[in-house]
C-alpha positions as CSV (number, residue, x, y, z in Angstrom):
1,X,0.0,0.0,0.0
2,X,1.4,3.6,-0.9
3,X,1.1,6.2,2.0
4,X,1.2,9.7,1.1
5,X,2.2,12.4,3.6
6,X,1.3,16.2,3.7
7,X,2.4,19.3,5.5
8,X,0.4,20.4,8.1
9,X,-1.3,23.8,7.5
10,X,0.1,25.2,10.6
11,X,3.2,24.5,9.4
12,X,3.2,25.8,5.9
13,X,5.3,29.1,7.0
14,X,8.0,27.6,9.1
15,X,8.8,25.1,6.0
16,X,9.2,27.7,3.8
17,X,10.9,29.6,6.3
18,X,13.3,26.5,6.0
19,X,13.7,26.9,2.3
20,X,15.2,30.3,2.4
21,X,17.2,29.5,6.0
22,X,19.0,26.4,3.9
23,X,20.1,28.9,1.3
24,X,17.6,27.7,-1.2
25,X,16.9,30.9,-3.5
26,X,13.9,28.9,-4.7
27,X,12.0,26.5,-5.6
28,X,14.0,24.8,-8.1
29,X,17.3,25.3,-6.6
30,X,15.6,22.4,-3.9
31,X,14.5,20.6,-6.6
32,X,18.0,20.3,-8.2
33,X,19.3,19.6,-5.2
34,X,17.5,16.9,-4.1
35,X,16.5,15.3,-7.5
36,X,12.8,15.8,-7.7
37,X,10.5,16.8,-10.7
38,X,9.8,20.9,-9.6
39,X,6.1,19.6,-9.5
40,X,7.1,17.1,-6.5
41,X,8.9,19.9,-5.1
42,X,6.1,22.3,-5.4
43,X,3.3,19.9,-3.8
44,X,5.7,19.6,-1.3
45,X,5.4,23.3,0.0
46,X,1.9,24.1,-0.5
47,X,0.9,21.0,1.5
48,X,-0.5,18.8,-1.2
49,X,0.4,15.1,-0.9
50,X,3.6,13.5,-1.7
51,X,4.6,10.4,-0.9
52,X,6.4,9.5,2.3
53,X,10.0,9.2,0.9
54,X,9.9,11.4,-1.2
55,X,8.2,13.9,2.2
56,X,11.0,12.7,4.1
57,X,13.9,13.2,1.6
58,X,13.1,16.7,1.5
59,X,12.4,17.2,5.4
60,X,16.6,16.1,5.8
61,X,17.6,18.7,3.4
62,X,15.5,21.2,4.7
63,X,16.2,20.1,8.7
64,X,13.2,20.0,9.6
65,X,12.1,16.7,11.6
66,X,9.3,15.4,9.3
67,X,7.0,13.5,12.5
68,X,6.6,17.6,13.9
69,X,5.0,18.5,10.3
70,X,3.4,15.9,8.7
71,X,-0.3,15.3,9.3
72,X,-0.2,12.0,9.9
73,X,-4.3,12.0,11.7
74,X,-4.5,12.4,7.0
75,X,-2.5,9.7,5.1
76,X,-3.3,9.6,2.4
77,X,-3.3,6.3,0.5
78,X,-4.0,6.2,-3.3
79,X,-5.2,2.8,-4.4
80,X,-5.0,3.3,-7.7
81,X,-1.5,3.2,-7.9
82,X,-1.6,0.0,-6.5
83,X,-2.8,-1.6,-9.4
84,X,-1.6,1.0,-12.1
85,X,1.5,-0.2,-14.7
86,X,3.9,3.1,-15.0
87,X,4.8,4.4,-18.5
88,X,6.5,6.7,-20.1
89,X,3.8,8.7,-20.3
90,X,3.5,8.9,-16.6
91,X,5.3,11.8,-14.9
92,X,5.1,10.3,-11.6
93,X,6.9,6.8,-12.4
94,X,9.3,7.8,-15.9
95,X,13.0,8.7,-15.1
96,X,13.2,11.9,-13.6
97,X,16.0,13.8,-15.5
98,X,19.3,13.1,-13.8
99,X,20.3,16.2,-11.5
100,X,21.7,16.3,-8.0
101,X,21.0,13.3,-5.9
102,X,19.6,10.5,-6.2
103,X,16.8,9.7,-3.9
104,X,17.1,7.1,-1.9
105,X,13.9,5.1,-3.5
106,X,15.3,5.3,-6.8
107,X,15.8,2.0,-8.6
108,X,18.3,4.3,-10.6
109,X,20.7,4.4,-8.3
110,X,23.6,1.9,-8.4
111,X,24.5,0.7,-5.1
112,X,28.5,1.1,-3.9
113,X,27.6,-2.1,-2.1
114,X,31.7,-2.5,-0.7
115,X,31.8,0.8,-0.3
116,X,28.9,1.0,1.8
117,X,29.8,-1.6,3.8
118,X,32.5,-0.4,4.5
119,X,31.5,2.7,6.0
120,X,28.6,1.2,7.6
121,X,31.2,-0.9,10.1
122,X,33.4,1.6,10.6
123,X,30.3,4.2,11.5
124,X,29.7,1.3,14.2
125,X,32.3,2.2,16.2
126,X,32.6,4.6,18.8
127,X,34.5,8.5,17.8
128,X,35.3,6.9,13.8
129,X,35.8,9.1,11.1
130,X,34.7,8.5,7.7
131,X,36.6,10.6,4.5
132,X,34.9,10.3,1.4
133,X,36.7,11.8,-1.8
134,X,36.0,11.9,-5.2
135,X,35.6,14.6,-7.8
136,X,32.3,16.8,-8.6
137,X,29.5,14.6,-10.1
138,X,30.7,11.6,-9.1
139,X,27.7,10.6,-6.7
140,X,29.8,11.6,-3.6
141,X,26.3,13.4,-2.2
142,X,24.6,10.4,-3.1
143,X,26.4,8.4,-1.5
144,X,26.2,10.0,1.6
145,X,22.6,10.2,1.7
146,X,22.5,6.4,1.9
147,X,25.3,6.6,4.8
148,X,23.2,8.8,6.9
149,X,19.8,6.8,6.5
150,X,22.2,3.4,7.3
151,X,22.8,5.0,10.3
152,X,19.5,6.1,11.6
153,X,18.2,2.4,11.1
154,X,20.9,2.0,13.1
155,X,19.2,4.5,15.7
156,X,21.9,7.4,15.2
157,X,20.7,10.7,14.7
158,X,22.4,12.9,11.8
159,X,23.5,16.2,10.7
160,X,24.4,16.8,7.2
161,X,26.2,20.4,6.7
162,X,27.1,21.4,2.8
163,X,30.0,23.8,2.8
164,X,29.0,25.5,0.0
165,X,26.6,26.8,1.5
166,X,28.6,28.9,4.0
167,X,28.1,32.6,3.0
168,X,32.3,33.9,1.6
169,X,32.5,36.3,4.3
170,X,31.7,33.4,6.9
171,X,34.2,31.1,5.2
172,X,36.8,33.5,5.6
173,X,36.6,34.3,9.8
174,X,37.0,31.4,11.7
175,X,35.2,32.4,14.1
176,X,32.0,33.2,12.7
177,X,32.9,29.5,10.8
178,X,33.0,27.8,14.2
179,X,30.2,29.6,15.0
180,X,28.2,28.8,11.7
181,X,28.9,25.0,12.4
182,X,27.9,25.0,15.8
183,X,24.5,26.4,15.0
184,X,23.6,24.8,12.3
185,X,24.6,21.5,14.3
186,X,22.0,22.2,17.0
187,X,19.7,23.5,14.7
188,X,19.1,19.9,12.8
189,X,19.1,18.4,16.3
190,X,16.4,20.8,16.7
191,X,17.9,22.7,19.8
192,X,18.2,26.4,20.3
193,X,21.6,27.8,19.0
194,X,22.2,29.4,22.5
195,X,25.8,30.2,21.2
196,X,26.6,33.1,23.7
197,X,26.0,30.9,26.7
198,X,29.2,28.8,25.3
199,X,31.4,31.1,23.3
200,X,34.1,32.6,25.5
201,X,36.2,35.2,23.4
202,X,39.0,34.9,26.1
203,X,39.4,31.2,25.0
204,X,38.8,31.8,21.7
205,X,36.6,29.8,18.6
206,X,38.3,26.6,18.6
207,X,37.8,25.9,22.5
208,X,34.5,27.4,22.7
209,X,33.7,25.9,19.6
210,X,34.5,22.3,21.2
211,X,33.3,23.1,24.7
212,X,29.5,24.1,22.6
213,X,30.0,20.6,21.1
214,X,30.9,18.1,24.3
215,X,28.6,20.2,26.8
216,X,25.4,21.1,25.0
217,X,25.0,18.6,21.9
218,X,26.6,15.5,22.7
219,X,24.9,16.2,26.2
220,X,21.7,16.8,25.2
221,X,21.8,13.8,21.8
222,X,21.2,10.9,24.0
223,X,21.7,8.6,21.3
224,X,24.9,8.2,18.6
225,X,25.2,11.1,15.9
226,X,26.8,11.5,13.2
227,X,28.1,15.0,11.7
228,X,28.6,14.6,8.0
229,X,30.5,17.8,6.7
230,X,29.6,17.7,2.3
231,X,32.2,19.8,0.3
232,X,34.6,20.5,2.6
233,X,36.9,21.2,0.0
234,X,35.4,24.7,-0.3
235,X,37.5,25.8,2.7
236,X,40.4,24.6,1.1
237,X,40.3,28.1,-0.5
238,X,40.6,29.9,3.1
239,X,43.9,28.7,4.1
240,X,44.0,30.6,7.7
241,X,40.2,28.9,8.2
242,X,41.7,25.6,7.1
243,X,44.8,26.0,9.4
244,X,42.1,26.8,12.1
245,X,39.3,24.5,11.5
246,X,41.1,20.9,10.0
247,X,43.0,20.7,13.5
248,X,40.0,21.2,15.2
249,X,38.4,18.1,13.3
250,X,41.2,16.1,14.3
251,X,41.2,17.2,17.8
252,X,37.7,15.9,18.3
253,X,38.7,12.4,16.6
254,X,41.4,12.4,19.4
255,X,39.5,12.9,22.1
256,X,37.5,9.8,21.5
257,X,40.3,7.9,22.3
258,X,40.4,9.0,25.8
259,X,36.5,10.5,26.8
260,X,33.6,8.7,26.3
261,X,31.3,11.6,25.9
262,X,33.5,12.2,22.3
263,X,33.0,8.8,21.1
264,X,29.3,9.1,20.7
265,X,30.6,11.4,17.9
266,X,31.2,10.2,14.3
267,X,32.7,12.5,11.9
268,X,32.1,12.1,8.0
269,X,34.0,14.0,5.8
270,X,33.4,14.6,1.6
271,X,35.7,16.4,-0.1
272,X,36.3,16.7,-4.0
273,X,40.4,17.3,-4.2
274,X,43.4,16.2,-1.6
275,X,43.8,19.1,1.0
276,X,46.6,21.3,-0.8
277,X,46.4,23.7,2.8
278,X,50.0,22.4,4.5
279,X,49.5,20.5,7.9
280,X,51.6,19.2,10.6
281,X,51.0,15.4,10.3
282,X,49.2,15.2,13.9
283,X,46.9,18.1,13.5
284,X,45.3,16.7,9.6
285,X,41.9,14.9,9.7
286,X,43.0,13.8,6.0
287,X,45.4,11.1,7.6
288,X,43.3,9.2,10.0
289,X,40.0,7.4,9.9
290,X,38.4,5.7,7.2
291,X,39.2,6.7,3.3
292,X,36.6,6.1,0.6
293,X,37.7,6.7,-3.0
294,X,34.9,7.0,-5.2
295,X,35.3,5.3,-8.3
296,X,34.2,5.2,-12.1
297,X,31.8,2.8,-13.3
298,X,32.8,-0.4,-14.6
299,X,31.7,-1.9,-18.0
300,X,29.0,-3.9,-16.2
301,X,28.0,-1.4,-14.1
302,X,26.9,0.9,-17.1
303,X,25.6,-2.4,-18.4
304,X,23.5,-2.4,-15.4
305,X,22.1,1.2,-15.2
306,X,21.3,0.8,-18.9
307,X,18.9,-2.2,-17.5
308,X,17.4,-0.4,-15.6
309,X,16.3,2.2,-18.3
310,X,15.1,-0.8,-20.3
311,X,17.9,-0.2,-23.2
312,X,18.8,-3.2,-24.9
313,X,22.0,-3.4,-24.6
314,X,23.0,-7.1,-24.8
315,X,26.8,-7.5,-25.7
316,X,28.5,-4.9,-24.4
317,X,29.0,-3.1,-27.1
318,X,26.9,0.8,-27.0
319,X,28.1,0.5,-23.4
320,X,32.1,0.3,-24.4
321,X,31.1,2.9,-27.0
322,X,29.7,5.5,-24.2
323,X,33.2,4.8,-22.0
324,X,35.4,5.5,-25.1
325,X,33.7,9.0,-24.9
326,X,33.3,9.6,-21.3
327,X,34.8,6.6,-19.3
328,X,32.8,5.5,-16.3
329,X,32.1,9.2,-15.1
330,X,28.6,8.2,-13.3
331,X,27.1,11.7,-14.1
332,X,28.4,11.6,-18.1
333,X,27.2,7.9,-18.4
334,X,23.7,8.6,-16.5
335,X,22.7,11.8,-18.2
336,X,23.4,9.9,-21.7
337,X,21.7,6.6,-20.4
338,X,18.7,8.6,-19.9
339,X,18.5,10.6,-23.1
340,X,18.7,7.6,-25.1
341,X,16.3,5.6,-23.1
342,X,14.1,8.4,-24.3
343,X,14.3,7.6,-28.2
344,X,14.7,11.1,-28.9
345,X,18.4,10.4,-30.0
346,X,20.4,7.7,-31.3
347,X,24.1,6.4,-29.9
348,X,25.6,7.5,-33.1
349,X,24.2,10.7,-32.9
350,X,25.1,11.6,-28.9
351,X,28.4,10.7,-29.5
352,X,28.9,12.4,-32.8
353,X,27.7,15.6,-31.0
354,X,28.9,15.3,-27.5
355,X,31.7,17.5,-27.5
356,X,29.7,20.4,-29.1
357,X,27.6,23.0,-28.5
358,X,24.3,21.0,-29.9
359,X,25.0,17.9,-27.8
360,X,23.3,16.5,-25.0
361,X,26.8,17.8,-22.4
362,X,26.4,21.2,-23.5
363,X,25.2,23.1,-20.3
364,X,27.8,20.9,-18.6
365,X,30.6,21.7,-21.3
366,X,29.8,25.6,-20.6
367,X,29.8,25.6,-16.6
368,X,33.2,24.5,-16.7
369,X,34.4,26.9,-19.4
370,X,33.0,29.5,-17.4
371,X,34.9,28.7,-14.5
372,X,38.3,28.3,-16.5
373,X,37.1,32.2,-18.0
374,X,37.1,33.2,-14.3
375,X,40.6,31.6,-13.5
376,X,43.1,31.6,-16.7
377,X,45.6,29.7,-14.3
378,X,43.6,26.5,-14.8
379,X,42.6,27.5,-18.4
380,X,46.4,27.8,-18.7
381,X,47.3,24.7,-17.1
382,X,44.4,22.6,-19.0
383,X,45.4,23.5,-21.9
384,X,49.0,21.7,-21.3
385,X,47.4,18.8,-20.6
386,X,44.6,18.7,-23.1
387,X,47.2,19.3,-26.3
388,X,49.6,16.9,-25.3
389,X,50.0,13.3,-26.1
390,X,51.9,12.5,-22.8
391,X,51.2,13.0,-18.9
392,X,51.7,16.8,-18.0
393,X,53.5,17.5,-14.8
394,X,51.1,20.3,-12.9
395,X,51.6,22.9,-9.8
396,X,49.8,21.0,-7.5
397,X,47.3,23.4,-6.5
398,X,46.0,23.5,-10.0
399,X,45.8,19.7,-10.7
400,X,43.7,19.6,-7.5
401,X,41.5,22.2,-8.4
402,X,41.3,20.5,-12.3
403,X,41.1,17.1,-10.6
404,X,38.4,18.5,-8.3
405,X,36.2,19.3,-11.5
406,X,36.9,16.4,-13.1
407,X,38.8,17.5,-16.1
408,X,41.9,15.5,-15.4
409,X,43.5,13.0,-13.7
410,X,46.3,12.5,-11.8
411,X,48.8,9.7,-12.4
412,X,51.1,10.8,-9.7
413,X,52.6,13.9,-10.2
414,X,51.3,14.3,-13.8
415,X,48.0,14.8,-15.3
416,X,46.4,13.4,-18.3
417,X,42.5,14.1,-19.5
418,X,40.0,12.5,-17.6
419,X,38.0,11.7,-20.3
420,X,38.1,12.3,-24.6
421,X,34.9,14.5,-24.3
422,X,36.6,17.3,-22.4
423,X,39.6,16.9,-24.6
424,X,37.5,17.2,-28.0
425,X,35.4,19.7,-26.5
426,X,38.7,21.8,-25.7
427,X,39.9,21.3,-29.4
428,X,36.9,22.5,-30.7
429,X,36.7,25.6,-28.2
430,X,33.4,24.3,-26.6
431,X,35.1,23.9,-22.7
């Protein structure tokens, strides 16, 4: 039987209120981000009915505890969709277009079944720390999502915190960082920020910071929680903040080791690039702990998402055909699978215009070349790489920040393309 939740009518304003408090500029910037059809979205705040995954997908990214909203005295259960066979036709059950997450009910989502294991153990134990890295689009997000719902079945409660979120002047003070973090925290534990009862200028951020941390959160959570930090790679660009604030992290791992209150803490980390901010071996977060590597897709695994969009492809061979143009990148291959499970374009054709301006990558293609426009250094340094029929030797900073966008990768200290679209597109001036 479906069940269907919606928002309580009382509630309508402090929802919305959410929206804007997450740094959600609409309603299709929450859309994106969580990977629902804007209509979903939409029913969503204006308290029609949704269904419950979907109701409590969006209730995590807005931190908003979805029991204190929903009217659940109104379920509502549509028996019709218990017997009715989904089509294409049907907006509710096609392929939403593939953009931001993946929810976690989505058959289209391939599961990282070692990785996930793995993580799962190690979030089992008391004060771990969990580093997830992999460049832009490659499901990192996703990923987490399906770490943080692991561990509330495991009875954990969670707080997810994007970094990119942080307002620049924020990111660059680590104080009002500290202070950012620590709020936010309590806020998706739903507790009062009551920062100035805590925040002692004489001790400074970093101690007043932790002291917020053991004596009001992991006092008041009586349960396990995890703190998931998304993007942290974004303070990467504040070196004084990250000199500040990546000790800190590590500090707290320590003190797990030794108080008992700390190891009801678990720290999960995502980050797009390798820390290029120097730190003293014992104060990095980026040596300890678990590390996850997100990888490409394998042959079989596009073999498999392309069963899942019903494409009939038997041998091996279209799915080869995709990788030779964009190797296993799980955004590349996803957003293709889906066009062509569509029958609105052929193989032949997607590949023939993939690097161009008409193809299927091309708002893709033209976020990245807007970025290299904004920062000739990279431009300068992708170019090297892109014209060159051997592995490039980089400044480090820029081969992080390439690799962090997925343009290239590293092979030690050198760099070749990540995949032949960017380097066609390149040639032919599209990136």
């Amino acid at each position: 039987m479906s069940r269907s939740l919606r928002i309580k009518q009382n509630c309508l304003n402090e929802v919305k209120l959410a929206v804007r408090r997450n740094g959600f500029p609409s309603q299709r910037a929450l859309a994106e981000e969580v990977g629902f059809a804007l209509a979903t979205v939409s029913n969503f705040l204006t308290g029609k009915p949704v269904d419950y995954v979907t109701f409590t997908e969006i209730c995590r990214q807005l931190a908003l505890e979805w029991r204190e909203i929903a009217n659940l005295d109104s379920e509502v259960t549509n028996k019709k969709n218990e017997t009715h066979t989904p089509s294409e036709s049907d907006p509710d059950k096609s392929p939403p277009y593939p953009n931001g997450s993946i929810p976690l009910d989505s058959p289209f989502y391939l599961q990282r079944t070692l990785f996930e294991e793995q993580v799962n153990r190690e979030i089992g134990k008391p004060g771990a720390l969990v580093r997830i890295k992999a460049p832009r689009e490659m499901g990192k997000t996703s990923f987490l999502l399906r770490v943080l719902d692991s561990a509330q079945h495991l009875g954990y409660r969670t707080a997810k915190l994007n970094i990119e979120q942080v307002d620049r002047a924020i990111l660059g003070d680590t104080d009002r960082f500290c202070r950012w973090l620590c709020a936010n925290t309590a806020r998706q534990f739903h507790l009062k920020p009551r920062l100035d009862e805590y925040w002692d200028e004489d001790l400074g951020s970093k101690i007043s910071c932790t002291s917020y941390l053991e004596d009001y959160i992991l006092k008041h959570v009586k349960s396990s929680l995890v703190l998931a930090l998304d993007e942290v790679n974004q303070i990467f660009e504040y070196p004084q903040v990250a000199k500040d604030f990546f000790p800190l992290l590590r500090s707290w791992y320590e003190e797990a080791k030794t108080l008992p209150i700390w190891q009801k803490l678990r720290l999960v980390i995502v980050h797009s690039t390798e820390i290029y901010v120097p730190l003293q071996l014992n104060q990095s977060p980026f040596n300890v702990g678990l590390p996850i590597q997100l990888t490409h897709f394998s042959l079989d695994e596009v073999q498999q998402l392309a069963q899942r969009y019903e494409l009939n492809w038997t041998d091996g061979t279209e799915a080869k055909q995709l990788m030779d143009m964009v190797g296993g990148h799980p955004a590349l291959i996803h957003t293709a699978i889906y066009h062509l499970s569509s029958g609105g374009i052929t193989l032949a054709k997607l590949l023939d215009t993939a690097p161009t301006s008409t193809g299927i990558y091309s708002h893709h293609l033209q976020r990245h070349w807007i970025t290299l426009q904004d920062k000739p250094e990279l431009a300068d340094a992708l170019y090297l790489v892109m014209s060159s029929t051997e592995p490039v030797q980089l400044d480090p900073i820029l081969a992080y920040k390439l690799s962090s966008m997925g343009l290239i990768k590293q092979l030690g200290n050198q760099a070749i393309p990540s995949c032949e679209l960017y380097r066609r597109s390149y040639i032919k001036k599209e990136l």
